[in-house]
C-alpha positions in Angstrom: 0.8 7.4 -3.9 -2.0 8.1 -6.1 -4.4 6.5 -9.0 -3.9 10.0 -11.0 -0.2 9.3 -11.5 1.5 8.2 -14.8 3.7 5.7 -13.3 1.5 4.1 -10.8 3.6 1.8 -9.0 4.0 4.6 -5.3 0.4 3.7 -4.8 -0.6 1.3 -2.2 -2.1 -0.8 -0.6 -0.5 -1.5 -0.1 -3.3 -0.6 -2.0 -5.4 1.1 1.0 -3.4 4.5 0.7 -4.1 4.9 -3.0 -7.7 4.8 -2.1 -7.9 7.5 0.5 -5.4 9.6 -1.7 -7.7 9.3 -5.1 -7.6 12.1 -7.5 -4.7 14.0 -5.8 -1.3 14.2 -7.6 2.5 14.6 -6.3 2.8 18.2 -6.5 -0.6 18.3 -4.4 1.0 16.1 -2.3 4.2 17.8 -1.7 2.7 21.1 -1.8 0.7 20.1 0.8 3.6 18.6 2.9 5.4 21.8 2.0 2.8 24.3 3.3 2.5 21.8 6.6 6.6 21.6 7.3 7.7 24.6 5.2 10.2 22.0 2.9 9.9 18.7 1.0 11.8 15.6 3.1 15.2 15.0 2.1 15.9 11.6 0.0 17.7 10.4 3.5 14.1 11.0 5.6 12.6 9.2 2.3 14.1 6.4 2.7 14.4 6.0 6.6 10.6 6.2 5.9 10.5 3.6 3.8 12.4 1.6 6.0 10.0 1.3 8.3 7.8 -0.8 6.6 10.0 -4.1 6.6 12.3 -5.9 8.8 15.1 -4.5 9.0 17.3 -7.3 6.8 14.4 -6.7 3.9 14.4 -3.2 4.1 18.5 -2.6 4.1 18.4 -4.8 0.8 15.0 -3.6 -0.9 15.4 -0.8 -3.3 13.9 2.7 -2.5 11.3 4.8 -4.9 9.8 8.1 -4.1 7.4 10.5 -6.0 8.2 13.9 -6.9 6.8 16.3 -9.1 8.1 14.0 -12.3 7.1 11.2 -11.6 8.6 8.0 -9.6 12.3 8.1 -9.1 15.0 5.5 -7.7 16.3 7.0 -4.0 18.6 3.7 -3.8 19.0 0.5 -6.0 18.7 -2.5 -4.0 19.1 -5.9 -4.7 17.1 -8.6 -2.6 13.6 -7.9 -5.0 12.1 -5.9 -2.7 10.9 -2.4 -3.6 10.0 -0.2 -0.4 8.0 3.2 -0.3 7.9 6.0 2.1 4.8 7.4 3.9 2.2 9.2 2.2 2.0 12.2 3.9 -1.4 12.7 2.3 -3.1 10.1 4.1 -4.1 10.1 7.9 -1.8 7.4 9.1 1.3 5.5 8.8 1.8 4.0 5.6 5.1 3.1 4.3 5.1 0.0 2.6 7.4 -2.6 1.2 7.3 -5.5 -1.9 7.9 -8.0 -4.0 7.8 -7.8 -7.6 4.7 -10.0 -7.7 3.2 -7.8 -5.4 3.9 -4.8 -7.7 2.5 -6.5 -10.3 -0.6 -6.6 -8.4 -0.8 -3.2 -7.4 -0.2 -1.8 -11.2 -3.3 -4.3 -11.9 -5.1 -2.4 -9.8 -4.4 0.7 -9.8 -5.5 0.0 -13.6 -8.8 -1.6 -12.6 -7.2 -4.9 -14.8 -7.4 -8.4 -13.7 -4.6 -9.4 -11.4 -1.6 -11.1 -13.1 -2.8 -15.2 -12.7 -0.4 -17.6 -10.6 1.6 -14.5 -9.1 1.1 -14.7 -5.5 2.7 -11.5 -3.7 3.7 -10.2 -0.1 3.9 -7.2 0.9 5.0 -5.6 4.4 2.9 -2.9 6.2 4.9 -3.3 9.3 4.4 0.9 10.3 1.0 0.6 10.1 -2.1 1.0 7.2 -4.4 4.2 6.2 -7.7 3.3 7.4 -10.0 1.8 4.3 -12.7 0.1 3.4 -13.2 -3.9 3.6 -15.5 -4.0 1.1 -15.1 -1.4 -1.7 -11.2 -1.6 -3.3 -11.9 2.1 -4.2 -13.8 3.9 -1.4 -12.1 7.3 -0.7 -13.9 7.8 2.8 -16.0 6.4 5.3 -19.7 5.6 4.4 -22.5 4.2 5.9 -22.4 0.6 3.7 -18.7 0.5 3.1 -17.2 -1.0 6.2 -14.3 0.9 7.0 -11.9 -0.5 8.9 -9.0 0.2 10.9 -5.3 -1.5 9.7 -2.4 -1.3 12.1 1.0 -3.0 11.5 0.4 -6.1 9.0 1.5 -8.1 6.5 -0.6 -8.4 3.3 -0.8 -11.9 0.7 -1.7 -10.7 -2.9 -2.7 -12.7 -6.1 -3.2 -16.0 -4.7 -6.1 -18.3 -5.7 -9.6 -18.6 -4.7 -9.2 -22.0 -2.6 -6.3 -19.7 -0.4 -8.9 -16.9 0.5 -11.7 -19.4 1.7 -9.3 -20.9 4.6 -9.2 -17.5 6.3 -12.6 -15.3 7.5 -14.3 -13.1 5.1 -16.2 -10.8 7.3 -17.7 -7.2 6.2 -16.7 -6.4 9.5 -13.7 -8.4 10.4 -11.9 -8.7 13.7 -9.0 -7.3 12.8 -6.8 -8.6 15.3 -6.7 -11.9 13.4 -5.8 -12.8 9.7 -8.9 -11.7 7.4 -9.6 -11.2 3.7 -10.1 -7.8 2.2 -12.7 -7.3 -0.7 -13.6 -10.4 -0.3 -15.1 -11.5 -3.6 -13.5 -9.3 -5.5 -10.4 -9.5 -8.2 -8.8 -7.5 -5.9 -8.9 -9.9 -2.5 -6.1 -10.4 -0.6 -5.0 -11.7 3.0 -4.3 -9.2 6.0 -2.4 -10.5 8.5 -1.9 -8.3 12.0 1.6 -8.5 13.2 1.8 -7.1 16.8 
């Protein structure tokens, strides 16, 4: 769930984890998690992770990817065009996370720094929760005095849609987010958070 990875696409955002975990790779990550539990997670505690990030009909039909010290890898072939992800264990909070193939599209763009795919609109599902990030800066690592960082609980996130989408809904540096709300606003990268409680 990192930029530094060849195959990009356990990253997210939803795109906010890959910012908090910049620069670190999987073994880093799973040392880490290693050191912290004394084992890596089973493929089974994987993909209950992942799970969590959808409703449950989405989820049981969404294949399952994990990182490991290879690269990405397929913990169970779905079939509904979802692809769900665990948690990072890197990052501070919750942050498994669950998409559409418009959505992924979106996320290699970024993770790339390359313009979004045009007339893709993507969803994504956050519904465990979000690693805290910035609202302004698409890749701020940590909290800084002009950056706006924001808390993200459970939510659902709109990618790749048009300019005329964004302006219906607030745009705030500091956004109440309790209500829907763009993030990096005025960037390539903007897309629609919307809280589900």
């Amino acid at each position: 769930m990192k930029r530094s990875l060849a195959v990009p696409l356990l990253v997210l955002c939803a795109a906010t984890a890959v910012a908090a975990d910049k620069g670190r790779t999987a073994d880093t990550i799973h040392t880490d998690r290693t050191k912290a539990e004394g084992k890596a997670p089973s493929d089974a505690e994987l993909i209950a992770s992942a799970m969590k990030a959808a409703p449950a009909k989405v989820a049981q039909g969404a294949t399952v990817v994990g990182m490991d010290a290879n690269g990405m890898r397929t913990l169970r072939k779905g079939s509904n065009g979802f692809t769900c992800m665990p948690d990072n264990p890197a990052t501070p909070g919750p942050d498994p996370m669950c998409m559409d193939a418009n959505a992924m599209a979106w996320i290699h763009a970024y993770l790339k720094h390359e313009d979004p795919p045009s007339g893709k609109v993507g969803f994504m599902y956050m519904l465990a929760g979000g690693t805290d990030a910035s609202n302004t800066d698409p890749y701020a690592t940590k909290p800084e005095a002009n950056n706006h960082w924001i808390h993200t609980g459970p939510h659902v996130m709109v990618v790749g849609g048009d300019e005329s989408f964004y302006d219906a809904y607030p745009k705030s540096a500091d956004p109440d987010t309790s209500q829907p709300y763009v993030m990096w606003a005025g960037t390539k990268y903007q897309h629609l958070m919307a809280p589900v409680h």
